[in-house]
C-alpha positions as CSV (number, residue, x, y, z in Angstrom):
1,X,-33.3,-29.3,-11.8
2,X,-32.6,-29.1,-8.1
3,X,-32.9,-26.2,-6.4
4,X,-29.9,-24.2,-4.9
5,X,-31.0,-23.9,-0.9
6,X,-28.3,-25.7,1.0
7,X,-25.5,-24.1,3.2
8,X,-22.0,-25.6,4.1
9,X,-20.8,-24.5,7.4
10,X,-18.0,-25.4,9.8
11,X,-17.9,-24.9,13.4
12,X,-14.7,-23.9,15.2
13,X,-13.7,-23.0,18.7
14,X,-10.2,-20.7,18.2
15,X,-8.8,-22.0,15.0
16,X,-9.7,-25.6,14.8
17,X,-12.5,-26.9,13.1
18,X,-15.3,-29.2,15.9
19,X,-17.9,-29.9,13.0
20,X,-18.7,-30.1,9.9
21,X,-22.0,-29.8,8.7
22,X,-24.8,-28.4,6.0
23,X,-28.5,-26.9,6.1
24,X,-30.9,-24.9,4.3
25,X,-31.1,-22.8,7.6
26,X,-28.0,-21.5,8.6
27,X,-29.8,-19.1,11.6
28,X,-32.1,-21.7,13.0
29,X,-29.1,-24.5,12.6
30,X,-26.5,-22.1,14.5
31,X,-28.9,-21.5,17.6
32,X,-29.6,-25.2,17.7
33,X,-25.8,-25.9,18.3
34,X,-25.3,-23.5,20.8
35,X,-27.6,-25.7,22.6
36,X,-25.2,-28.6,23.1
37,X,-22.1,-27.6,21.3
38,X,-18.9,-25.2,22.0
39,X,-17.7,-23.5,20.0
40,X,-16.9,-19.6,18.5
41,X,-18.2,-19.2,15.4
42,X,-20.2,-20.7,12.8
43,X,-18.4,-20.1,9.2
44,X,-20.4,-20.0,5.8
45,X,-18.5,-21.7,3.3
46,X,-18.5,-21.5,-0.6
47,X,-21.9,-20.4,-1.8
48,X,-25.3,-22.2,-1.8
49,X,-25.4,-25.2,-3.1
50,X,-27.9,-28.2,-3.9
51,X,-28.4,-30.8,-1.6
52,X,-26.6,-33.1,-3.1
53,X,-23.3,-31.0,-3.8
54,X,-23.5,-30.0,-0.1
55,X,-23.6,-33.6,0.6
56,X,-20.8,-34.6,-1.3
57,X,-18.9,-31.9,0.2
58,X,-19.6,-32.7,3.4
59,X,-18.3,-36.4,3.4
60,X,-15.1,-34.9,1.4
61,X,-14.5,-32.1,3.9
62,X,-14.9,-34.6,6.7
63,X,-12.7,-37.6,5.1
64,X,-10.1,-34.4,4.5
65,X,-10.1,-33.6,8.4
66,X,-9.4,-37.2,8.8
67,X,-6.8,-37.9,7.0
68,X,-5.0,-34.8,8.1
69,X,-5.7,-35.8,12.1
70,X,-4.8,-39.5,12.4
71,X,-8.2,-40.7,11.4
72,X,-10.2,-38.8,13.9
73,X,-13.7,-36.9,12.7
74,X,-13.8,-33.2,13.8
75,X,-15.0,-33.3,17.9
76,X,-19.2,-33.2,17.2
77,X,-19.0,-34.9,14.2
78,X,-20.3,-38.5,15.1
79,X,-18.7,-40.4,11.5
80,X,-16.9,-39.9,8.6
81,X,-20.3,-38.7,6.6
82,X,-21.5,-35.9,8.4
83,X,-25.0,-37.9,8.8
């Protein structure tokens, strides 16, 4: 059985959401994108998941963005899966 250790997070600057991402390190992860990324506020969301649920969540979160902003990914988000 996998183990639960995976985070789903989204960055946003104001209101609007600039990337969409997971990680089993939400503290070390958020201090990395303050390196090269602007934005506000890193947001937790849903509870801790397996790696593969985060996954699929991911892509889906992402492909949702899209299709509600005329195709484009989220502003850091370099494609469609998150990867």
């Amino acid at each position: 059985m996998s183990k639960r250790n995976t985070y789903k997070y989204e960055l946003t600057k104001g209101n609007k959401v600039v990337y969409v991402g997971i990680t089993n390190n939400p503290e070390r992860r958020e201090a990395e994108h303050r390196q090269n990324k602007n934005f506000d506020k890193m947001k937790i969301v849903g509870n801790v998941s397996t790696l593969d649920g985060a996954s699929q969540w991911e892509t889906n979160r992402i492909q949702t963005y899209m299709n509600n902003h005329k195709g484009q990914t989220p502003l850091y988000n370099q494609n469609e899966h998150g990867k």
